[in-house]
C-alpha positions as CSV (number, residue, x, y, z in Angstrom):
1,X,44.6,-40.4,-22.1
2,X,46.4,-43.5,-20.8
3,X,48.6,-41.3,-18.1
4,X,44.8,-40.3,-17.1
5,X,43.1,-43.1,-17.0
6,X,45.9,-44.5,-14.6
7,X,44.9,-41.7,-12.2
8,X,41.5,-43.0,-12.3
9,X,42.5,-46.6,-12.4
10,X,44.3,-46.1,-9.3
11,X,41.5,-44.1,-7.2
12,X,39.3,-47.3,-8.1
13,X,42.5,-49.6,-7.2
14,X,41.9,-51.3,-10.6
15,X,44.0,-51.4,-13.5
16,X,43.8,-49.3,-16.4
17,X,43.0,-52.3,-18.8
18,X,39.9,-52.6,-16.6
19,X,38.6,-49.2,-17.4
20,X,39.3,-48.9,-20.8
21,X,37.4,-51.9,-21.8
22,X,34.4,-49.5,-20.9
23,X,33.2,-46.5,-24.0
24,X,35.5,-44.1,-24.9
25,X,32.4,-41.5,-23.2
26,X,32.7,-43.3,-19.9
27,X,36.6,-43.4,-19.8
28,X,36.5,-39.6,-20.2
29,X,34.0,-39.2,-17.7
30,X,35.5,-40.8,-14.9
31,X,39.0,-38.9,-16.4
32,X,37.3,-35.8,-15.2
33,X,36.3,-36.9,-11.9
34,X,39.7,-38.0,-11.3
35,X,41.0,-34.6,-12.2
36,X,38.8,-33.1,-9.7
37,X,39.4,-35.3,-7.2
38,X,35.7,-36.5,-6.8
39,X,36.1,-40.3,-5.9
40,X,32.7,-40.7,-5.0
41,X,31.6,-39.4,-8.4
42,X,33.9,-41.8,-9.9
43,X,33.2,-44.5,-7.9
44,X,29.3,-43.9,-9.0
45,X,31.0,-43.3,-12.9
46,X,32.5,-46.9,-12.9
47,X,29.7,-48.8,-10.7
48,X,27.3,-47.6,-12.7
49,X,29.5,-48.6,-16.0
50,X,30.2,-52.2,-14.3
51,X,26.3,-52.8,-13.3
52,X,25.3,-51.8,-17.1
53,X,28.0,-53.8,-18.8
54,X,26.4,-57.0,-16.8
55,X,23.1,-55.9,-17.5
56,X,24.0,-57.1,-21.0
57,X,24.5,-61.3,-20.0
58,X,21.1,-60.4,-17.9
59,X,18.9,-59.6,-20.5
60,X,20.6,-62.6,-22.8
61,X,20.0,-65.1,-20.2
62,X,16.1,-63.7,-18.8
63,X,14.7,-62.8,-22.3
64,X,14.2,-58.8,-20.8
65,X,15.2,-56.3,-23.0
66,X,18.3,-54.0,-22.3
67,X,16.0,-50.7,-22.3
68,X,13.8,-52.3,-19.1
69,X,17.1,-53.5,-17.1
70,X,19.1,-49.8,-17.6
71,X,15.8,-48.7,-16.1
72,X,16.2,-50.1,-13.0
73,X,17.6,-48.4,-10.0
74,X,21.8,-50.0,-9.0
75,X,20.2,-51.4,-6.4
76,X,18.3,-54.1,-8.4
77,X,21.2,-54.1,-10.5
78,X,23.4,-55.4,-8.2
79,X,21.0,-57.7,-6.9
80,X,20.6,-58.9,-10.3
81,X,24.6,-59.6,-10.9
82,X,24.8,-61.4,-7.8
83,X,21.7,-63.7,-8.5
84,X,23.0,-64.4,-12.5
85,X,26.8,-64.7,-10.4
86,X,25.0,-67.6,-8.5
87,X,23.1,-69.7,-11.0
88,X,24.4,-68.2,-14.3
89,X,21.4,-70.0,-16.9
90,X,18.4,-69.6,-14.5
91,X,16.2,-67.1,-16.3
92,X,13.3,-67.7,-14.2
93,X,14.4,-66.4,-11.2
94,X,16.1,-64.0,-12.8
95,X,12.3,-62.8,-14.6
96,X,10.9,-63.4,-11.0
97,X,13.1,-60.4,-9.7
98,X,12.7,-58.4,-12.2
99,X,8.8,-58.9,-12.5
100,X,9.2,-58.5,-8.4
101,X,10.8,-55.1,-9.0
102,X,8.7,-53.9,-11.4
103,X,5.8,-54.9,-9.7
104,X,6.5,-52.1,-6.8
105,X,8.7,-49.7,-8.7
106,X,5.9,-47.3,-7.7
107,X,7.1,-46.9,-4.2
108,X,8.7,-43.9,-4.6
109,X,5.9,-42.0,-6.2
110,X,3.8,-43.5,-3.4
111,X,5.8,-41.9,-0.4
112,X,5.7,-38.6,-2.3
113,X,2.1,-38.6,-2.6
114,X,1.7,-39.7,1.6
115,X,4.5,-37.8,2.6
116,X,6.5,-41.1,3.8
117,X,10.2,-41.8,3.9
118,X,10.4,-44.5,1.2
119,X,12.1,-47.3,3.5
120,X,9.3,-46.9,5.7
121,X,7.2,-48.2,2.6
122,X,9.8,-50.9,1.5
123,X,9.5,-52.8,4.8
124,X,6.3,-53.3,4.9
125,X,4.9,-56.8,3.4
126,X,5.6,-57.3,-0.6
127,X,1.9,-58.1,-0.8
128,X,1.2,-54.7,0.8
129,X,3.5,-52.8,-1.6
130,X,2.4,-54.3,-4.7
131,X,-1.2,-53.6,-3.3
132,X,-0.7,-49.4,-3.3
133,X,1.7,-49.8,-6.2
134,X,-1.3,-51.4,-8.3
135,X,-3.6,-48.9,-6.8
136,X,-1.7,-46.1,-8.1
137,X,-0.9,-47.7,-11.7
138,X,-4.8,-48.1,-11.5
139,X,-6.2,-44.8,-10.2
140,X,-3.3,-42.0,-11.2
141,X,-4.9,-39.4,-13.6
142,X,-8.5,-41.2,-13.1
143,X,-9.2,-39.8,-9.6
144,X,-8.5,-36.0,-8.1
145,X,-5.3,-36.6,-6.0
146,X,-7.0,-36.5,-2.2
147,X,-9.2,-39.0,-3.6
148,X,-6.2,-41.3,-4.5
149,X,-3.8,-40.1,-1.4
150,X,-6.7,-41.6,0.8
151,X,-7.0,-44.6,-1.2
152,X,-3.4,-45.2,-0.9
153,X,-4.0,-44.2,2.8
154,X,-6.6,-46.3,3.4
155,X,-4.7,-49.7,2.1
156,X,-1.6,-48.9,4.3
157,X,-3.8,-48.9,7.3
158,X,-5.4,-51.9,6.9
159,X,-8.8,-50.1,6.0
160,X,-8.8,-51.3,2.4
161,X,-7.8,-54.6,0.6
């Protein structure tokens, strides 16, 4: 497993030492993706390894539990590593973006439902995302779905508040 490992190691330009401190089940998945040659899967193996491993001093230092961290997409992971990397005991701005994230995880489900490219929605104003996101929290499963899509419509023009 070592001689493997190495082959991994080395597509990631890390040592082995660094890789096997992860679970046996993650060391034999990024084996395989060595063996095929898949780098990117690799690379998406161990990032997402790294980013869960530092979830861990996250949820010690912001009170959140593990489960709602390994939730979130890498994105707000890495976001997260860097911020803790920067003031290492500050768990209220470490709570502040994760209540920040949560707050307009909806986004997604929201471009879906209007047929938008879902970085068209994240550049509009925070206060404007967490608006729909609320409004679909509050209305999904309560209203027929035209009702809601113009709801949601109607909020992203400026026609509701």
């Amino acid at each position: 497993m070592n001689d493997a490992l190495k082959t991994a190691a080395e597509m990631l330009q890390t040592t082995t030492e660094d890789l096997a401190r992860y679970p046996e089940s993650v060391q034999q998945d990024m084996i395989a993706a060595a063996a095929r040659n898949a780098f990117d899967d690799l690379h998406a193996i161990w990032e997402d390894a790294y980013l869960n491993e530092e979830m861990q001093e996250v949820s010690r230092v912001s009170g959140v539990s593990m489960q709602s961290l390994l939730d979130l997409p890498n994105a707000a992971k890495v976001e997260l590593t860097y911020l803790l990397a920067q003031n290492p005991n500050d768990s209220a701005a470490l709570n502040r973006h994760i209540t920040e994230y949560l707050s307009t995880a909806s986004i997604p489900d929201i471009a879906v439902l209007l047929k938008k490219p879902v970085q068209e929605l994240r550049t509009l104003p925070l206060s404007k995302q967490k608006e729909l996101c609320g409004t679909l929290d509050m209305l999904y499963g309560t209203v027929p779905e035209d009702e809601l899509i113009a709801e949601l419509t109607g909020i992203l023009n400026g026609d509701a508040s």
